[in-house]
C-alpha positions as CSV (number, residue, x, y, z in Angstrom):
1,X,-40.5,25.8,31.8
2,X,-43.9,25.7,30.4
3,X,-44.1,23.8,26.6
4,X,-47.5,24.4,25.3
5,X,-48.2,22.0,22.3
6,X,-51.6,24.2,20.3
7,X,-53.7,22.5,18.3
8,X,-55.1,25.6,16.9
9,X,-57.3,23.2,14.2
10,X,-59.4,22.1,18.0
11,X,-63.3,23.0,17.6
12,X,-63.2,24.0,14.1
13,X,-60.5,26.3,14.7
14,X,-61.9,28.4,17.7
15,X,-58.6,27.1,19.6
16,X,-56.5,29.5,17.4
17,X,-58.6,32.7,19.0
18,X,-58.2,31.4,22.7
19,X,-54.8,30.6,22.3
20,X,-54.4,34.5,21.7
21,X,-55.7,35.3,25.2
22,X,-54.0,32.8,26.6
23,X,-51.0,34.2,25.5
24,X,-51.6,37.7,27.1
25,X,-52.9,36.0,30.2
26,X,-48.7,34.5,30.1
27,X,-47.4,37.1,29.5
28,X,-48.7,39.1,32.3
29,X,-47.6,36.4,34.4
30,X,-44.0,36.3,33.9
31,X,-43.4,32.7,33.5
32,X,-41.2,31.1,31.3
33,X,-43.3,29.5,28.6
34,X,-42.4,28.1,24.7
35,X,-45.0,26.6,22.5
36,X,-45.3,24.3,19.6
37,X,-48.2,24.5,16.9
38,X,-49.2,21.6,15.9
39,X,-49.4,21.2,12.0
40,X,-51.3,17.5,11.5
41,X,-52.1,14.4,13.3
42,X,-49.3,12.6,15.1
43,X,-47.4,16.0,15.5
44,X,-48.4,16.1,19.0
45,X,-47.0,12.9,19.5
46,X,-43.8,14.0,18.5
47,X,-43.5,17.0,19.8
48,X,-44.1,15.6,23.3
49,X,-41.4,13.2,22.4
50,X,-39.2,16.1,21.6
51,X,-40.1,18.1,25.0
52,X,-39.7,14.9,26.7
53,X,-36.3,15.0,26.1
54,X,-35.2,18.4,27.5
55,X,-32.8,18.1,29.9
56,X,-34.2,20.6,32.7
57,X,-35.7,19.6,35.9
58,X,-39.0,21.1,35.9
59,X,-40.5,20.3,32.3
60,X,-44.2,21.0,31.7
61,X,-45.9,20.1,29.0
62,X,-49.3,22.0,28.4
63,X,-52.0,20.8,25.8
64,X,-54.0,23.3,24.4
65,X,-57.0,21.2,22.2
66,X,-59.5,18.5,22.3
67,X,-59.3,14.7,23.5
68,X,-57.7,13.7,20.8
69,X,-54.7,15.8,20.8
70,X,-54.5,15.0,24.6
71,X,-54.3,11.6,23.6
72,X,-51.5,12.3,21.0
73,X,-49.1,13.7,23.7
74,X,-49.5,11.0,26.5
75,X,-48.5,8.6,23.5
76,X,-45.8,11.1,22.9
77,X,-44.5,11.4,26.2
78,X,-41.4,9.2,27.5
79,X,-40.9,10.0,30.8
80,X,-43.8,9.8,33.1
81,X,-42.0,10.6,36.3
82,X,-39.9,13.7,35.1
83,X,-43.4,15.2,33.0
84,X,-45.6,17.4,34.6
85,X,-48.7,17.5,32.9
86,X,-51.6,20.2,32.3
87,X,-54.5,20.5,30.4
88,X,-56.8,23.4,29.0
89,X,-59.6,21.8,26.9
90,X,-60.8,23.7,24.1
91,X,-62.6,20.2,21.5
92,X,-65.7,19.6,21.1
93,X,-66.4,17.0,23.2
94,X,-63.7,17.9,26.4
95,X,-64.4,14.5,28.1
96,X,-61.0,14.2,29.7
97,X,-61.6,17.7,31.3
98,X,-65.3,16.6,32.2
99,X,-64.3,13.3,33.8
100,X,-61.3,15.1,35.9
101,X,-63.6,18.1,37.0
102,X,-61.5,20.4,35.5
103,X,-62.5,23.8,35.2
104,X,-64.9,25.0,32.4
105,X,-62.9,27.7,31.0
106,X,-59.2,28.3,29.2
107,X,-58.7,31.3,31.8
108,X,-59.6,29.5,34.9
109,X,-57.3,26.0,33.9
110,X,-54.3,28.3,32.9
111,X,-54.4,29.6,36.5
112,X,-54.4,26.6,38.4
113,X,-51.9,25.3,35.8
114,X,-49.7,28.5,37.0
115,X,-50.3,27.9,40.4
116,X,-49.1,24.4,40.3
117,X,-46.3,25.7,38.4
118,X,-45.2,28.6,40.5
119,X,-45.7,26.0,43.8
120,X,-42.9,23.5,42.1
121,X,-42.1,20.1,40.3
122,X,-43.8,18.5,43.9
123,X,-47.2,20.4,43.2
124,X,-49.0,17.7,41.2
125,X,-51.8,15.1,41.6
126,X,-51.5,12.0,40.3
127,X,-54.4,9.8,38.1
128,X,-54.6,6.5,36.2
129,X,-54.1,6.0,32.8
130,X,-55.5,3.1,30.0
131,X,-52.6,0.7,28.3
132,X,-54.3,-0.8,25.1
133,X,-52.8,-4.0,23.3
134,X,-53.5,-5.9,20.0
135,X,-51.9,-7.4,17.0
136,X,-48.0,-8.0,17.1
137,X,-47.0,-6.0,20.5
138,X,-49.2,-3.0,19.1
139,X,-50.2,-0.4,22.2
140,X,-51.6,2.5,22.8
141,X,-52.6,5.0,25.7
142,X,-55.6,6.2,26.7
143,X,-56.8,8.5,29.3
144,X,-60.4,8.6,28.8
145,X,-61.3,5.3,27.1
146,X,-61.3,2.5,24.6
147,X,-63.2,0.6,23.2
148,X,-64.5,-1.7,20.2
149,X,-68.1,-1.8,18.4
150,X,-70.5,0.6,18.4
151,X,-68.6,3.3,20.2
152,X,-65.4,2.8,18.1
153,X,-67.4,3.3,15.0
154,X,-68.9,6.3,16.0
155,X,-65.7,7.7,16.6
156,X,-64.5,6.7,13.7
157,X,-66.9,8.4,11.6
158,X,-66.7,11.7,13.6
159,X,-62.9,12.1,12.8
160,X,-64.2,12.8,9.2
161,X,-68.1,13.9,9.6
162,X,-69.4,16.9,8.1
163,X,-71.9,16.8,10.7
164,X,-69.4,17.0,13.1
165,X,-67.9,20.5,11.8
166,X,-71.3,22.4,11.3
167,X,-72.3,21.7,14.9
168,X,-69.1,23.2,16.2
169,X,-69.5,26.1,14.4
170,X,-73.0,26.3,16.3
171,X,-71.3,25.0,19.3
172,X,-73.2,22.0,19.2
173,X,-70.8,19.9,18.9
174,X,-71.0,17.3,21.4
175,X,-74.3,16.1,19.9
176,X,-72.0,14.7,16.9
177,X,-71.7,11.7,19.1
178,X,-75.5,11.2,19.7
179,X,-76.8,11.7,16.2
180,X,-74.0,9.4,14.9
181,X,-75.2,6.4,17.4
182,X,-78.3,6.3,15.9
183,X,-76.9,6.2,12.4
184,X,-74.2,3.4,13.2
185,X,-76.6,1.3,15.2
186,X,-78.7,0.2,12.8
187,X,-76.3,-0.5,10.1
188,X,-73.5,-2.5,12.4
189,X,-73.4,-5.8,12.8
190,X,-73.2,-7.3,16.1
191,X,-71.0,-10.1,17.6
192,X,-70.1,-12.2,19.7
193,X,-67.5,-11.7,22.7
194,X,-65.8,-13.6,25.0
195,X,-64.2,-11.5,28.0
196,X,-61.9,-12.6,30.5
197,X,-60.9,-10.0,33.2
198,X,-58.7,-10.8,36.2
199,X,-58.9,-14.6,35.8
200,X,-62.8,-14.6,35.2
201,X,-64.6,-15.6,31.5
202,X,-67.9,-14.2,30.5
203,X,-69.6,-15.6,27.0
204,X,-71.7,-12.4,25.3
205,X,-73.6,-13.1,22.2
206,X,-74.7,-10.5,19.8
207,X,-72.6,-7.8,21.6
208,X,-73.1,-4.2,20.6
209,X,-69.8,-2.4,21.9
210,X,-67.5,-2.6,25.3
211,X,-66.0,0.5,26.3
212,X,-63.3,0.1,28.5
213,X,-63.3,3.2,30.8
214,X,-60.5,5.4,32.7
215,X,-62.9,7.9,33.2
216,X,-66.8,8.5,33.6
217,X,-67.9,9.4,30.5
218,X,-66.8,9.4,26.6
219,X,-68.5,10.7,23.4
220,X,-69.0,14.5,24.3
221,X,-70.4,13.7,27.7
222,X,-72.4,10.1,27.9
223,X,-71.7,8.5,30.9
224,X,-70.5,5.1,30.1
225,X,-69.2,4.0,33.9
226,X,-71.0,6.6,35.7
227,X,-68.6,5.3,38.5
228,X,-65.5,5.1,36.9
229,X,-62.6,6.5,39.0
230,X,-59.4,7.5,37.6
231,X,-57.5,7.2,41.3
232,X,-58.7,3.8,42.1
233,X,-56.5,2.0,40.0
234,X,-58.9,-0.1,37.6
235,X,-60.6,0.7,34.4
236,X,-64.6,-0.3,34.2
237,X,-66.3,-2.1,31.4
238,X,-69.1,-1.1,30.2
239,X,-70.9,-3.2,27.6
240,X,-73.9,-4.3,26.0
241,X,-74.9,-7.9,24.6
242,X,-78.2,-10.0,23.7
243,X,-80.2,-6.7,23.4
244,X,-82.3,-5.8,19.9
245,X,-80.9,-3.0,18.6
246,X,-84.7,-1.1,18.7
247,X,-84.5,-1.8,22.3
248,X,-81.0,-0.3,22.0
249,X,-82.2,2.8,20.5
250,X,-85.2,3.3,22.8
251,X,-82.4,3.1,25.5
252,X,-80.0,5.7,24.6
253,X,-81.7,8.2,26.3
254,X,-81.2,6.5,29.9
255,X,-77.4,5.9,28.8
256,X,-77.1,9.3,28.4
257,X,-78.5,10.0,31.6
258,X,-76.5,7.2,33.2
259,X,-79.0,5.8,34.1
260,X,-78.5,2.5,32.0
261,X,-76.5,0.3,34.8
262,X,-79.6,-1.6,36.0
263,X,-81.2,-2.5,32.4
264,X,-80.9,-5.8,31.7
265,X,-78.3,-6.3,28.7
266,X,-76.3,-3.6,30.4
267,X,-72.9,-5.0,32.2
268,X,-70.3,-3.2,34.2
269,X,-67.2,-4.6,34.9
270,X,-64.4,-3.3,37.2
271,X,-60.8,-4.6,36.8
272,X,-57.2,-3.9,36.3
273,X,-57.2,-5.9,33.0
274,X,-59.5,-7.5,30.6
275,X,-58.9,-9.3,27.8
276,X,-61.9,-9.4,24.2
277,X,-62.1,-12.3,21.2
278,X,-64.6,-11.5,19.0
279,X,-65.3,-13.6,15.9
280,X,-66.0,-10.8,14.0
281,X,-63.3,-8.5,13.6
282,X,-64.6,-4.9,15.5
283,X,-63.4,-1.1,15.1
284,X,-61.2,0.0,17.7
285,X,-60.4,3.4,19.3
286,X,-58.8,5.1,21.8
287,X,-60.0,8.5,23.4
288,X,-61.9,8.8,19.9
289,X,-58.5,8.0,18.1
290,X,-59.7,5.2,15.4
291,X,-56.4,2.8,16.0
292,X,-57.9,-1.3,14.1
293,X,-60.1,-3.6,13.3
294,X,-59.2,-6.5,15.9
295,X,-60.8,-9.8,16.3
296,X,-58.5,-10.0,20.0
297,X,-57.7,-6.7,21.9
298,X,-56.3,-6.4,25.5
299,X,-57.4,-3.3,27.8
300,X,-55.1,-3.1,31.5
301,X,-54.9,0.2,33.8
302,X,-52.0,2.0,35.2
303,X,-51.9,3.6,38.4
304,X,-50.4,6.9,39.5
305,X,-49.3,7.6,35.6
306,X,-49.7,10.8,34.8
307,X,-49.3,13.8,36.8
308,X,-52.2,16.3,36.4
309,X,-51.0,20.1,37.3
310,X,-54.8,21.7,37.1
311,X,-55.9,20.5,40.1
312,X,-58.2,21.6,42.7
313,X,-58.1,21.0,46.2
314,X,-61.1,21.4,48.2
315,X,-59.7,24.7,50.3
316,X,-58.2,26.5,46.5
317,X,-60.1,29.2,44.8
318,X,-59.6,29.0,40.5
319,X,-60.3,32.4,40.6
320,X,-57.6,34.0,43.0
């Protein structure tokens, strides 16, 4: 069976209008589908929680939305091995569907997601997902990324920005992310970090974010970890210390190219797990999701988690 869990609020609520074709495009397929509309934030969390616990063999669960209702039903889901797991983006930013290569329309990822499903509960591919730690044994998932400072703030304000819904309605709403950097930049304070990542320690001083990545790019399309791989089983850090923030600003337009990784200030790190102090306690988020203020936070990877029906191998066609 096919659950769908629609968040029909996604993209200023556009979703709600795709989600009609999507339902003729089932219907004409014959396969067994139920959904669930989401009606606020954590419902997505527990309705996968609910689907999770269907006793049938071949339970998929299908999100119809932006990152952050993706990120509301991995956290949802309690099975990893008996879930099946699709994805049609329809947010404003659609980095998880970006940074998987997934295809750039609702009708093309429903057919591959009915393919997979038609092929059986073997048809799958697998990729890694984030595990994020803080406080008393408080954790969360993440399948794009998380991070603290700058980044986390940013996302932070765009859960409630004004901004952020008048670009969508122009579809425009990825540059959310770009013209809240520039606001937060200049009005954050920086700190210092101390990182220690499979048994290494760095000192940073006057740090500016780390953004622990899963995949390549976060914020509506800025490319972090331009080499971020979610099959490789590691997450890469990407963060930036010791740099003036007008320096900062006059590099955003390389980190949005991706083309940041050589600039002094700039450090990648790849790893399975990586632990932050700061003495200054920092926003943090995950896929976008504000989730603490934290002084110590804890980022590790896990391979093969989740398996990913829209797929493409090199010899399939989306459109047949």
């Amino acid at each position: 069976m096919l659950y769908f869990i629609v968040n029909e609020t996604s993209r200023s609520g556009k979703t709600r209008d795709i989600w009609k074709n999507i339902q003729r495009d089932l219907l004409k397929s014959d396969i067994p589908y139920e959904y669930r509309i989401t009606t606020g934030k954590h419902h997505a969390t527990k309705l996968a929680a609910e689907i999770s616990g269907k006793n049938e063999e071949n339970v998929c669960i299908v999100v119809l939305g932006g990152d952050g209702t993706m990120n509301e039903v991995i956290n949802g889901i309690t099975d990893f091995d008996k879930i099946r797991f699709g994805m049609i983006p329809t947010g404003s930013g659609n980095d998880f569907g970006g940074g998987l290569d997934l295809p750039k329309t609702p009708e093309e990822n429903l057919r591959m997601i009915i393919k997979s499903y038609k092929k059986g509960p073997d048809c799958y591919k697998k990729i890694d997902l984030g595990l994020v730690k803080w406080g008393q044994n408080k954790k969360h998932l993440f399948g794009i990324s998380s991070g603290i400072g700058l980044d986390a703030i940013v996302c932070k304000k765009a859960l409630t920005s004004k901004i952020k819904v008048f670009l969508n309605k122009i579809g425009l709403g990825s540059l959310t992310y770009v013209f809240l950097t520039v606001i937060s930049l200049f009005t954050m304070k920086t700190s210092d970090f101390e990182i220690t990542y499979d048994g290494k320690t760095k000192k940073l001083r006057k740090s500016i974010f780390a953004a622990t990545m899963n995949l390549r790019a976060e914020g509506g399309g800025v490319p972090m970890a331009p080499d971020a791989n979610p099959y490789d089983g590691k997450l890469t850090m990407c963060n930036a210390a010791g740099i003036p923030k007008w320096i900062t600003f006059l590099c955003l337009p390389l980190l949005v190219a991706g083309k940041h990784t050589k600039i002094k200030g700039f450090n990648i790190i790849s790893c399975q797990e990586a632990a932050i102090h700061s003495e200054n306690k920092l926003t943090l988020h995950a896929d976008g999701e504000y989730l603490a203020d934290v002084n110590d936070v804890t980022f590790c990877v896990l391979p093969n988690k989740l398996k990913l029906m829209n797929y493409q191998t090199p010899d399939e066609d989306t459109t047949s």
